[in-house]
N, C-alpha and C positions, 0 to 999 in steps of 0.2 A: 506637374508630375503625372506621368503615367499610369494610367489601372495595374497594368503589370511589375510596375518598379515599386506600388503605392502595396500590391499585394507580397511582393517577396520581401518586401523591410519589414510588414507587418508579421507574415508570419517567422520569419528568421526572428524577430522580437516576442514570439512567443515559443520558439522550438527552443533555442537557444536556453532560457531559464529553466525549462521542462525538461531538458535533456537532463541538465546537471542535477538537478535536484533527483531524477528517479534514477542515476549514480549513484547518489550519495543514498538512497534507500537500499537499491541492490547491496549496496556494500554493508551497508545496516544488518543484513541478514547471514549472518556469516556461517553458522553452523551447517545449514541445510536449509541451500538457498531454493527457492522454487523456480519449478521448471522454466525457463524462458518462456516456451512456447502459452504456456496458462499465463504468463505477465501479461505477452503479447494480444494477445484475446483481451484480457479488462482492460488490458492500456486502451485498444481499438474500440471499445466496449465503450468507456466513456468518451469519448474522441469523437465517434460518430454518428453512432444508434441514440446514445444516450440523448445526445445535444438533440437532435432531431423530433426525438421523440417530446423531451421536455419543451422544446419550443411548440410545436403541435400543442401539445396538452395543455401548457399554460395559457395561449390561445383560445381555446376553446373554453375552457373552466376559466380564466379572467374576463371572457367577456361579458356575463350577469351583472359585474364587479361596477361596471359602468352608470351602473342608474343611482350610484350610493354618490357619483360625484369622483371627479378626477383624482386630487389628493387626496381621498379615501382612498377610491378605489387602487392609488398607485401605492400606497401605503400596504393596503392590505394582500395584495398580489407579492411585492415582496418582501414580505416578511409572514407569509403567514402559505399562500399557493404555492410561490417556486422555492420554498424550503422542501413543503412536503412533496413536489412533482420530483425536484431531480434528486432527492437523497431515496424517495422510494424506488426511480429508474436506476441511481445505481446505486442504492442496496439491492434491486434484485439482481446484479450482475455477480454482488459478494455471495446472494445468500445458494447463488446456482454452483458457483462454484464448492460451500460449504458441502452441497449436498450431493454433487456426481463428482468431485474429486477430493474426495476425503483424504486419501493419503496422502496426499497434497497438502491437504489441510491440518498441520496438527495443536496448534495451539494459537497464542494471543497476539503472538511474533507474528504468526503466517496471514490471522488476521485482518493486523493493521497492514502488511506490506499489500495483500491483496485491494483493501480500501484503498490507499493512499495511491497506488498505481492507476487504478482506476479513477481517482479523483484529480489525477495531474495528468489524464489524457483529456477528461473533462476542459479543463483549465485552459487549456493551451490551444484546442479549439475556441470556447468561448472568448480568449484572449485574444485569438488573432483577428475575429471581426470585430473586437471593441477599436483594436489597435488599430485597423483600417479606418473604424468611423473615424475616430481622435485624430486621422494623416488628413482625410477629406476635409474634416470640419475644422480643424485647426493647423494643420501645418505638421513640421516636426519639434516644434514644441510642445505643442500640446501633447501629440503623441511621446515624447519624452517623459513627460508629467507621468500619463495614465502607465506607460511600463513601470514604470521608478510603484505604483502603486500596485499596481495587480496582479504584476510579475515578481515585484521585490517584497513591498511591504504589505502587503496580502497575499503573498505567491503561494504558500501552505494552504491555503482556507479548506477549497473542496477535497485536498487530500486529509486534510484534516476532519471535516464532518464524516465524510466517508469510513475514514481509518476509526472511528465512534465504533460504527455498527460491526465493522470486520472485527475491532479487539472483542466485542462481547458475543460473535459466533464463536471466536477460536476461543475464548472463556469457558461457553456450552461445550467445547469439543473434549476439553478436559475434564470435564466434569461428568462419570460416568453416571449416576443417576439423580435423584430429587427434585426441586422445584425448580432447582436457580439455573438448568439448562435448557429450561421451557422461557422463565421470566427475564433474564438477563437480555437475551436477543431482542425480544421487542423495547423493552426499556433502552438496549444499546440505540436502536432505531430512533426512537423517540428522541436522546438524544442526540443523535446526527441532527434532525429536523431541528430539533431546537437551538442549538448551536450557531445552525445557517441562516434561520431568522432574528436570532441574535445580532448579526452581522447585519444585516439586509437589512435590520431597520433602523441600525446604527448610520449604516450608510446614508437611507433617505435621512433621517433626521440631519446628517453632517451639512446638509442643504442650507439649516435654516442655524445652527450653530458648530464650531468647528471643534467643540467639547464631545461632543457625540463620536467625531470621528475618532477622538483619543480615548473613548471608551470601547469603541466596537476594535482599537488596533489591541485593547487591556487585553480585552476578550479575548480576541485571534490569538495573540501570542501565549497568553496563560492557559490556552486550550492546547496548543502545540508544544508547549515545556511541559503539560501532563503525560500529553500521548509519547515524547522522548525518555519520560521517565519511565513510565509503562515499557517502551523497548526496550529500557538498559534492562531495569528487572526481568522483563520476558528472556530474554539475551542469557544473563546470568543464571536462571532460572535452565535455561537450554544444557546451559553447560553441566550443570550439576545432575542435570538427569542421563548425562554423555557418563562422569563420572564415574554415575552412583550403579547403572546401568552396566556397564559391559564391563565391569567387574569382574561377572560371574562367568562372560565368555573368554576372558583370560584365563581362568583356571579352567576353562571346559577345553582350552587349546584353542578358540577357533580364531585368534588372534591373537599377538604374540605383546609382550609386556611395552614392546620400542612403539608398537602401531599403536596402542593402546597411550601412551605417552604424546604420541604423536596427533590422534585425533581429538584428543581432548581440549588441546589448546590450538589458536586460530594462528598465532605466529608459525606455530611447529608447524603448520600444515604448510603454510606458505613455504616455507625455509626447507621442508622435508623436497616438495613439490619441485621448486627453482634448481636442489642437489640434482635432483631425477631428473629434472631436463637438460640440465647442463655436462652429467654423467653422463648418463645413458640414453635420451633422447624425448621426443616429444611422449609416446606410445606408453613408457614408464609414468609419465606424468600425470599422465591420463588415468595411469591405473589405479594410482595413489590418490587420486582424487577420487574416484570411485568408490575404493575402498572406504575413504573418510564417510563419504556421501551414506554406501549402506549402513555402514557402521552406526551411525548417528541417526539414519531410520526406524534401526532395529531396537538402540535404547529409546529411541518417542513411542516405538511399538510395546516395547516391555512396558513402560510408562501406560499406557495405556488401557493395557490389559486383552490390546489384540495377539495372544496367541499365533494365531493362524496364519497371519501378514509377516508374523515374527520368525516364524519357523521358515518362510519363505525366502526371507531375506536371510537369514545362517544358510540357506542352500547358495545363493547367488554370492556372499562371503567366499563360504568353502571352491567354488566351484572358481572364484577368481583367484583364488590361492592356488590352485591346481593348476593353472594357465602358466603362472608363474609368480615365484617364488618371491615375498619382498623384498627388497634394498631399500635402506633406509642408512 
């Protein structure tokens, strides 16, 4: 088999699970979903700096590792170095995000979605030169094996330690003052770390019994139905501040009882949205969507207690009412 045919099945075998999965995230985030272009940055973020950087770095700070003895030193490299090398390369991609794009950022939801994107670009590159070695060294069996494991039955992992440290900034973010939005971030960090050597020493140890491997899968998945439950709550939690929130701009007029009905729930937006396109064209759809978008900014701003962001956004409201008129 070809270098060229050996690299487009390898990485079509890692695009392929990564595409669908950060699908089914995007769709995850329904209220007020984040910008495309800030996904596209952390997706690219772990995908290519990240990977690079962590192979460097593990290189270099693995190599002392060597005088303690090989199964040590492989031992302790992963499960102890490349936990803390690539969860702190990319938690600094979440914590940069936290902090030059706030409004971006508003709670526990935004978080994990910024984590977890970043850790399935990670993924997918790391995945595609496993899946090359696994074609070279064993055939397409072998590579069959290692997909069915790192793509399926590990496929969450890095989106998963990552998605750690994202839910406990957008935790801080909500939390206007006291200890727990200084302590939570670092202890969410800690967590990632620890989480992915969890893993990684599950994995070496699956070497030597195949117990170990059904412990590190306990792990994987019982960390990934928290962080799911965490999204429903965050999710529902969103809603109730959509509610509880623009309440008050119904009686003040700046939206009207139907749009208010309408942005609340995630079905009405679709079904309002698909009328507008199919009525009256794409350009209405767009605006209805818009609307939903400020709309549901302005209650996370009221929520929050930014004032000033909020007032901003009733101008960009109003100013989209004046353009023209709702249909709903």
């Amino acid at each position: 088999m070809g270098n060229a045919v050996a690299w487009l099945i390898s990485t079509l075998a890692a695009v392929i699970p990564t595409t669908i999965y950060v699908l089914i995230l995007w769709w995850f985030d329904r209220y007020e979903k984040e910008p495309r272009r800030l996904l596209l940055v952390a997706f690219l973020w772990g995908a290519v700096p990240a990977i690079m950087i962590s192979v460097l770095a593990e290189a270099a700070l693995g190599h002392p590792l060597a005088a303690v003895g090989e199964a040590t030193a492989e031992l302790m490299s992963s499960s102890l170095l490349a936990p803390v090398v690539e969860e702190g390369i990319k938690g600094l991609a979440v914590f940069l995000l936290f902090l030059f794009f706030r409004r971006e950022f508003d709670d526990v939801l935004d978080g994990i979605i910024y984590g977890a994107t970043i850790g399935f670009g990670f993924a997918m590159t790391e995945n595609a030169f496993y899946f090359m070695g696994s074609l070279a060294s064993g055939g397409l069996q072998r590579l069959t094996l290692t997909v069915f494991f790192r793509a399926l039955v590990f496929g969450l992992n890095h989106a998963l330690f990552t998605s750690v440290f994202g839910a406990a900034l957008g935790y801080a973010r909500t939390v206007r003052k006291g200890y727990r939005r200084w302590v939570v971030p670092p202890l969410g960090l800690l967590g990632a770390m620890a989480l992915h050597g969890v893993h990684n020493l599950f994995a070496v140890l699956s070497r030597i019994t195949c117990f170990s491997l059904l412990l590190g899968l306990i792990s994987d998945w019982s960390g990934a139905l928290v962080i799911f439950a965490v999204m429903t709550l965050a999710w529902q939690q969103e809603k109730r501040w959509i509610a509880m929130h623009l309440k008050a701009e119904v009686a003040s007029g700046l939206i009207t009882q139907e749009e208010y009905d309408m942005i609340g729930s995630y079905r009405r937006r679709l079904a309002a949205q698909w009328r507008a396109r199919s009525r009256y064209g794409q350009a209405e759809a767009r605006r209805l969507s818009k609307l939903a978008q400020l709309a549901t900014e302005l209650a996370f701003k009221v929520e929050q207690g930014d004032e000033h962001t909020a007032q901003k956004l009733r101008g960009e409201i109003a100013a989209l009412h004046a353009a023209q008129k709702p249909i709903l």
